[in-house]
C-alpha positions in Angstrom: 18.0 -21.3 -6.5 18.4 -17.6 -8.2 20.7 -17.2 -11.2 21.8 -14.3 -12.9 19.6 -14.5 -15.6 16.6 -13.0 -17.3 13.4 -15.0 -17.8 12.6 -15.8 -21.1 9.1 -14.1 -22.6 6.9 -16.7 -23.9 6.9 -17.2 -27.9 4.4 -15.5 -30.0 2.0 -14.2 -27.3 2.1 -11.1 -28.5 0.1 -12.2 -31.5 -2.4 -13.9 -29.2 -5.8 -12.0 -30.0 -7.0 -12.6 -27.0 -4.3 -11.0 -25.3 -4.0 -8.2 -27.3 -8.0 -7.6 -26.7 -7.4 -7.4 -22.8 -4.4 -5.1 -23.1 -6.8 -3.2 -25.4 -9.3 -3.1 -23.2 -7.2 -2.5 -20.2 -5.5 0.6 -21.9 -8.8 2.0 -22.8 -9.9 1.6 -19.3 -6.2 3.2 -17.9 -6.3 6.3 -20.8 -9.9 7.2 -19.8 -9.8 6.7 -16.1 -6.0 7.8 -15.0 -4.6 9.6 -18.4 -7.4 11.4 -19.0 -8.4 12.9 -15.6 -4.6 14.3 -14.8 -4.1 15.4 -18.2 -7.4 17.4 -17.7 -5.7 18.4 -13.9 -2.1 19.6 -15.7 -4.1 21.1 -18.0 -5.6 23.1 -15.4 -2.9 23.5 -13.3 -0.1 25.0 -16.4 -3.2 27.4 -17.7 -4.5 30.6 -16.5 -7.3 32.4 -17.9 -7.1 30.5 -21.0 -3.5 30.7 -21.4 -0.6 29.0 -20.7 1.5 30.0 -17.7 4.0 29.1 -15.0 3.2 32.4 -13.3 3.1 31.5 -9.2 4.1 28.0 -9.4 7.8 28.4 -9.7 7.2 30.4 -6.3 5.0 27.7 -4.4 7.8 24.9 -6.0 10.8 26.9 -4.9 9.4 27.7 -1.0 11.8 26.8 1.6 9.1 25.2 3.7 7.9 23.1 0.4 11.3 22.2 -0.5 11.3 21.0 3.4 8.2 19.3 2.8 9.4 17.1 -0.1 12.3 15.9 1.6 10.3 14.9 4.8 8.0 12.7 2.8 11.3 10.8 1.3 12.6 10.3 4.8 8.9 9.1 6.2 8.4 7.1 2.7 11.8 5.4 2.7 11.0 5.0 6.3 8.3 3.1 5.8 9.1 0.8 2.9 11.5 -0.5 5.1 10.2 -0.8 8.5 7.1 -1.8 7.2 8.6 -4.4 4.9 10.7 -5.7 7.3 7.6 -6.4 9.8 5.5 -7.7 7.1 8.1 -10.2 6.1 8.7 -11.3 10.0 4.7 -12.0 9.6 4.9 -13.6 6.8 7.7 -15.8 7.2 6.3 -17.1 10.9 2.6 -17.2 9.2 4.4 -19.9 6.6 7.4 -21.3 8.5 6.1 -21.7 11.8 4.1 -24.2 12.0 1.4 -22.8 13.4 -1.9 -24.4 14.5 -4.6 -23.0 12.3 -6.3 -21.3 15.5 -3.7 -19.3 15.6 -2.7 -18.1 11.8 -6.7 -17.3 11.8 -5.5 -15.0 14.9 -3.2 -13.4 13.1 -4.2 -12.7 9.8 -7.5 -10.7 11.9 -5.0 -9.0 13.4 -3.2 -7.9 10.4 -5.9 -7.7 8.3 -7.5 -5.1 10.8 -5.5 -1.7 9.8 -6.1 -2.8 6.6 -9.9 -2.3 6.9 -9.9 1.2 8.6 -9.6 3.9 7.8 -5.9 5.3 7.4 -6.3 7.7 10.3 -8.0 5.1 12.8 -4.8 4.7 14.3 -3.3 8.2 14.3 -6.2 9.0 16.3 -5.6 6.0 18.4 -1.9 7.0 19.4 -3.4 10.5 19.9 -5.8 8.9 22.9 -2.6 6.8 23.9 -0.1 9.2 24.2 -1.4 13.0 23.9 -1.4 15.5 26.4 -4.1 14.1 28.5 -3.8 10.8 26.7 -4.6 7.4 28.7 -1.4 5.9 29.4 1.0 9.3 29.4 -1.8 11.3 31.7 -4.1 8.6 33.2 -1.7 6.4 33.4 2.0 7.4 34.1 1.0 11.0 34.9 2.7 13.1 32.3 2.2 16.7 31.6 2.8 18.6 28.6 3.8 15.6 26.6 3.9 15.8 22.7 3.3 13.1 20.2 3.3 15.1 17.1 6.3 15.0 14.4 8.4 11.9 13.0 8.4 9.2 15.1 4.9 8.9 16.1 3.9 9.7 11.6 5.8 6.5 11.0 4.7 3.9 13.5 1.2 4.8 12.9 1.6 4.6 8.9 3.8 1.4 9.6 0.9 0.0 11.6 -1.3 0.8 9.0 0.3 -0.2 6.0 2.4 -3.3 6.6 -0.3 -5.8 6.0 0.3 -4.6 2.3 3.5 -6.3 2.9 2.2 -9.4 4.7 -0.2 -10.3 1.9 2.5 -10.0 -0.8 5.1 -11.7 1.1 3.1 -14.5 2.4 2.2 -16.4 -0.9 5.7 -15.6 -1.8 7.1 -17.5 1.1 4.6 -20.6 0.6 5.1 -20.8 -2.9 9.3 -21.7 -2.5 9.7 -25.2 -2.6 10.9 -26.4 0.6 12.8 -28.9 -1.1 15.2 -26.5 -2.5 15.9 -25.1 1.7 15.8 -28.7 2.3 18.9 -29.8 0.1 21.1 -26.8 0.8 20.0 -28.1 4.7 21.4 -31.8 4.1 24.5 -30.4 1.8 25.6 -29.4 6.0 24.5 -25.3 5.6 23.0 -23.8 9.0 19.2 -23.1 9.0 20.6 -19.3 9.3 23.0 -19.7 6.2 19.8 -21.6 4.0 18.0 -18.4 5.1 20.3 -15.9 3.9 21.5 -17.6 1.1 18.1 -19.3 -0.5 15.0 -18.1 1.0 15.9 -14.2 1.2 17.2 -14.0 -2.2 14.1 -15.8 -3.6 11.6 -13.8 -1.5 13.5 -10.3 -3.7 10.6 -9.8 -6.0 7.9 -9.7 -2.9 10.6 -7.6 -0.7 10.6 -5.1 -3.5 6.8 -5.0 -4.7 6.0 -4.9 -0.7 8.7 -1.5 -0.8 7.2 -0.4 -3.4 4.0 -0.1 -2.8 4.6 1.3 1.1 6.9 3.2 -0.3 4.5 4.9 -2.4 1.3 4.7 0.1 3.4 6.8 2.7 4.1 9.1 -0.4 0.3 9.8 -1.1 -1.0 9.2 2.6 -2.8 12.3 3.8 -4.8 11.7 7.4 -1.9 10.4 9.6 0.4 13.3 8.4 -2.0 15.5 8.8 -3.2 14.6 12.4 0.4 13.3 14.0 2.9 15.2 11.9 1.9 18.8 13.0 4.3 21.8 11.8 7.5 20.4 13.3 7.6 17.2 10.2 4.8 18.5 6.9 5.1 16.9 4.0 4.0 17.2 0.5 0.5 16.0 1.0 -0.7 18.1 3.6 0.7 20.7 2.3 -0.7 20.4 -1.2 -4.0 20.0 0.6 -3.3 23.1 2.6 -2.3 25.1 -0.5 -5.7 24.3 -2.1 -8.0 24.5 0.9 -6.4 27.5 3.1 -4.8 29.2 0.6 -7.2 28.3 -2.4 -4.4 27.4 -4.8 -5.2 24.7 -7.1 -2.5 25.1 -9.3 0.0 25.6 -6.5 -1.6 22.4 -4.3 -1.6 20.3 -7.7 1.7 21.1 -8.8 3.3 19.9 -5.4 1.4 16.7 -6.2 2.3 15.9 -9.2 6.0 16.1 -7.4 5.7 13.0 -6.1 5.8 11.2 -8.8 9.2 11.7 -9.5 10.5 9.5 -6.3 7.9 7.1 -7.3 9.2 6.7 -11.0 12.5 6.4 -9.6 11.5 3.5 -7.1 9.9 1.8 -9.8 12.3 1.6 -11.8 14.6 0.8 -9.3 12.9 -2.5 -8.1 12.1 -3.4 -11.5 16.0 -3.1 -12.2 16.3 -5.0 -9.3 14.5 -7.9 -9.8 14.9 -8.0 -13.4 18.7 -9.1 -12.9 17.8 -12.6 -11.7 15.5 -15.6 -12.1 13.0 -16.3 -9.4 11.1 -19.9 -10.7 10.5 -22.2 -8.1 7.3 -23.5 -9.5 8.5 -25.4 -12.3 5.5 -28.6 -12.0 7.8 -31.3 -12.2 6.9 -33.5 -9.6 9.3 -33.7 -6.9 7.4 -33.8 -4.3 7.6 -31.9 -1.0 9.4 -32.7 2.3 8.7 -30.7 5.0 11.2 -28.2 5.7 12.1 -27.1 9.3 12.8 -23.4 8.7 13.2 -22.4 11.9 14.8 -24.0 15.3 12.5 -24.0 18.8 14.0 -21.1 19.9 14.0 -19.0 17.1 10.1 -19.7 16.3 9.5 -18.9 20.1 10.8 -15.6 19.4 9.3 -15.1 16.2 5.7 -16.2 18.0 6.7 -13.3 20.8 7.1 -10.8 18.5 4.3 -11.0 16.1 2.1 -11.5 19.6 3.4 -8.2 21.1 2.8 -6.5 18.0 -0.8 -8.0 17.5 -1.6 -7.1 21.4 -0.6 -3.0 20.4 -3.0 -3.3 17.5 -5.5 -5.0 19.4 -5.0 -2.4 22.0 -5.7 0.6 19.5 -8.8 -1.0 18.6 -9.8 -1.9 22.3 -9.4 1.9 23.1 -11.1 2.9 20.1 -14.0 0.9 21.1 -13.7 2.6 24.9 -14.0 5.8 23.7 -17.0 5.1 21.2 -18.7 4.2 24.2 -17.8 7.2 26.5 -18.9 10.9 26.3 -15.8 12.5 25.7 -12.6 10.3 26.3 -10.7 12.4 28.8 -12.7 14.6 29.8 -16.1 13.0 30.6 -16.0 9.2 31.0 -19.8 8.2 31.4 -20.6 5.7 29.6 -23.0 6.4 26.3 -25.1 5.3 23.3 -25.3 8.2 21.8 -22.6 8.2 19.3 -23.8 4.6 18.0 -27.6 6.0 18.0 -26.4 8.4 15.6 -24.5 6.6 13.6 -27.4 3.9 12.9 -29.9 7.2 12.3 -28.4 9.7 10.3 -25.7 7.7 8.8 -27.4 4.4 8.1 -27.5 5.7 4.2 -24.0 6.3 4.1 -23.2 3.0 5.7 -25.6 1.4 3.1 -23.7 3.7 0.1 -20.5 2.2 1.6 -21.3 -1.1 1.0 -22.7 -1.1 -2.2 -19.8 0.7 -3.8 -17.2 -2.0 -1.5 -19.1 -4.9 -3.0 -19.0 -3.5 -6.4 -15.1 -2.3 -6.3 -13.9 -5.5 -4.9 -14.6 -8.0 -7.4 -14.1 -5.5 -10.2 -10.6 -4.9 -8.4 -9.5 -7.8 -8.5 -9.9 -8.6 -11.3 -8.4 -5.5 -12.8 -5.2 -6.2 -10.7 -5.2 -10.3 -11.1 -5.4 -9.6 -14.9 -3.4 -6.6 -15.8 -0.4 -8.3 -12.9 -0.8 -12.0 -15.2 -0.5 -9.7 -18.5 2.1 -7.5 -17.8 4.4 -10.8 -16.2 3.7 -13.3 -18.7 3.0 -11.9 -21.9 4.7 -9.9 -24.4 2.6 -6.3 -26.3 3.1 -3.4 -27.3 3.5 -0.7 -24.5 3.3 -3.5 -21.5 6.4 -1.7 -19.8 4.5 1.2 -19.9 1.1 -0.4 -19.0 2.7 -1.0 -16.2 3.8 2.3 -14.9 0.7 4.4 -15.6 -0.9 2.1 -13.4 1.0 3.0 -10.3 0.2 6.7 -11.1 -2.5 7.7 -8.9 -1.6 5.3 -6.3 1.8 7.3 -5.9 -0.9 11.0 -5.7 -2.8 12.1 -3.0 -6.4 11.2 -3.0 -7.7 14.6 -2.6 -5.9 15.2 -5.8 -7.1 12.2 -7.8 -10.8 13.3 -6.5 -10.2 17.0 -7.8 -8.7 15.5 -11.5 -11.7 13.2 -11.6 -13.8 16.1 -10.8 -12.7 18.4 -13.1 -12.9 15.2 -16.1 -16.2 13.7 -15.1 -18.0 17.1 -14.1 -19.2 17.8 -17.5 -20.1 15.9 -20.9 -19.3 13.9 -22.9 -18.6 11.9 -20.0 -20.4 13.4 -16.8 -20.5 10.8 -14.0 -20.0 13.5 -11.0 -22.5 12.3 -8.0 -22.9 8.6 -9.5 -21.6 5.6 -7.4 -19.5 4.5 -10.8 -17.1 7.6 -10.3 -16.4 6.7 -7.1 -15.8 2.7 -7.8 -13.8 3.8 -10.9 -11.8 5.9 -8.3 -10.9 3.2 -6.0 -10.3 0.4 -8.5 -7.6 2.8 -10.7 -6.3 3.8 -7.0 -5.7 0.9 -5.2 -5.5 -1.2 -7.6 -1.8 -1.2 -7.8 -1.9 -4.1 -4.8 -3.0 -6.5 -6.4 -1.1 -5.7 -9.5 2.3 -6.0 -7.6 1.3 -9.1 -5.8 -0.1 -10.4 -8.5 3.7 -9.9 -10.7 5.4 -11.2 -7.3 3.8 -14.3 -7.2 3.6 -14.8 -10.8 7.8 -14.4 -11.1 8.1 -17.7 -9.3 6.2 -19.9 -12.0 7.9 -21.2 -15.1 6.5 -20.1 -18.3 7.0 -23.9 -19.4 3.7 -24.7 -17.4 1.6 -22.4 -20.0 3.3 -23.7 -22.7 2.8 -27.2 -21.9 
């Protein structure tokens, strides 16, 4: 169970050599392909004509409507953490409490796992089809007119539908990895299942709950489509509005600068969980043989409810996907309903190189991304160096920035030599591993907090 205590570091690992050659390696790899690209973008942004000057930014950082901006993407990012958090633990929880046959976890993780694999704006346009003004079920269907679905509401539950897997796949190995025999004793000692929850398995599930807010937390920071096609004028945020700045009002700095903005609520959530977390100790892999006794988490009733839930919620997703299908296969989806090739025949025509291009840079960027998250996660929990606090934090960085301004920083770095890999496939997998690589880190220190160093050092 969790103590108020602070895990001890493991003695002399900082003078392992092979540890200090893969934080090496690993800050060579974070200086060249995060450091170095925004310090080239800063240096852009804080120069003009050669010289250095604030001249325009203080005006696009002081702007009512930006100021407005900023504080809608805290609302919509807090917003997220949590919601999304919370469904991603009610997943994960009935994925490893539940009992389920295996039929039916495969069920579920396809469809969780399905947001995850689209595109970000897949289900904005989805809710757009749903619930626009001629959409199928508020014109087709219950014969609306005039019926909005831009602003707030409909922002978050698309970027909740779209992000909280992040939270299922950090939460789950959490959940599976407490040993049921700790539930199990506070059980027989004559605690409720409802009181063993609250009091054992929440508290030792903290450091996936906070990795899992962190990291929506900071997606729904950085996320550009969803905003961009749901939020409308009545809820911008920062990201479509440094996108604006650069593209409609062609405004680097300006668009840049409103970036690099939200990195300040990141920091501060960072260091937040961290501070969190860091107050107590989360072992409950400590490899001394106990054995495990299965654990009945959660009484008839309350799994039925659980099953319901995460069913009605799978059914909406697989209803998104459904329509999404139905309108591939249509002309024009409410206007012309005739059923069509067309868009497929162009799609394995014209685009049967970019398809190809896609999955030669997925299949190089997930193995190399894993590893870069599995390693730099293992290093920065269970091993003392120099600068591993701080390892940590720049690699969140452009995780927490919009992607068009990650692309424009590694633009501006890689356009020209020394280094010039502008229109290669590596500047593109180097983009996605130092970009969404931050998953795998936080899971990676999540799951790692629950093993005691004693099993390394045995």
């Amino acid at each position: 169970m969790s103590a108020a205590a602070t895990a001890p570091r493991a003695p002399g690992a900082h003078r392992d050599p092979l540890v200090a050659g893969a934080a090496f390696a690993l800050w060579a790899l974070l200086a060249l392909f995060v450091v170095y690209p925004l310090a080239m973008l800063l240096a852009r942004v804080l120069t003009d004509q050669g010289h250095f000057s604030l001249a325009g930014l203080a005006a696009v950082l002081t702007d009512r409507h930006q100021i407005r901006a900023f504080w809608n993407s805290l609302l919509l990012g807090t917003l997220v953490g949590l919601v999304g958090t919370v469904l991603g633990f009610v997943f994960a929880f009935t994925a490893a409490r539940g009992r389920l046959p295996p039929w039916m976890l495969g069920a579920m993780d396809a469809s969780v796992l399905l947001p995850l694999v689209s595109p970000p704006f897949t289900t904005a346009i989805a809710m757009i089809f749903s619930f626009g003004p001629r959409g199928l079920i508020t014109y087709d269907l219950l014969g609306l007119k005039g019926v909005t679905v831009y602003g707030l509401s409909s922002t978050l539950f698309s970027e909740v539908i779209t992000y909280f897997p992040i939270a299922y796949l950090t939460l789950r190995p959490i959940l599976a990895g407490i040993d049921s025999n700790i539930e199990g004793m506070a059980l027989s000692l004559g605690a409720s299942r409802w009181r063993v929850f609250r009091t054992v398995t929440l508290p030792l599930s903290i450091p996936g709950l906070a990795n899992a807010f962190l990291l929506l937390f900071a997606a729904s920071l950085a996320d550009f489509a969803p905003p961009l096609i749901l939020a409308g004028n009545q809820f911008p945020v920062l990201p479509t509005q440094a996108f604006l700045q650069i593209t409609g009002m062609f405004d680097l700095r300006g668009g840049a600068a409103l970036s690099f903005v939200l990195l300040v609520p990141a920091l501060i959530v960072f260091l937040l969980q961290r501070y969190w977390v860091s107050r107590r100790f989360y072992v409950t892999v400590t490899g001394k043989g106990a054995g495990t006794a299965p654990f009945d988490s959660v009484s008839p009733g309350v799994r039925n409810l659980l099953l319901a839930f995460c069913l009605l919620v799978a059914l909406a997703i697989a209803y998104f996907y459904v329509l999404l299908l139905y309108a591939s296969l249509v002309v024009a989806l409410g206007a012309n309903h005739a059923l069509t090739l067309q868009h497929y025949k162009v799609i394995f025509t014209d685009g049967v190189k970019a398809i190809r291009d896609t999955l030669i840079i997925a299949g190089l960027a997930m193995p190399l991304g894993g590893l870069y998250g599995v390693l730099l996660g293992y290093l920065v929990t269970k091993k003392e160096f120099l600068g591993r606090r701080s390892m940590e934090l720049v690699s969140m960085i452009n995780y927490a920035l919009p992607g068009t301004i990650v692309g424009i920083a590694y633009l501006i770095a890689f356009n020209d030599p020394p280094i010039e890999l502008t229109g290669t496939a590596l500047i593109i997998v180097a983009c996605y591993i130092f970009r969404y690589g931050p998953t795998g880190i936080r899971a990676t220190v999540a799951l790692l907090s629950q093993i005691d160093k004693s099993l390394e050092e045995a």
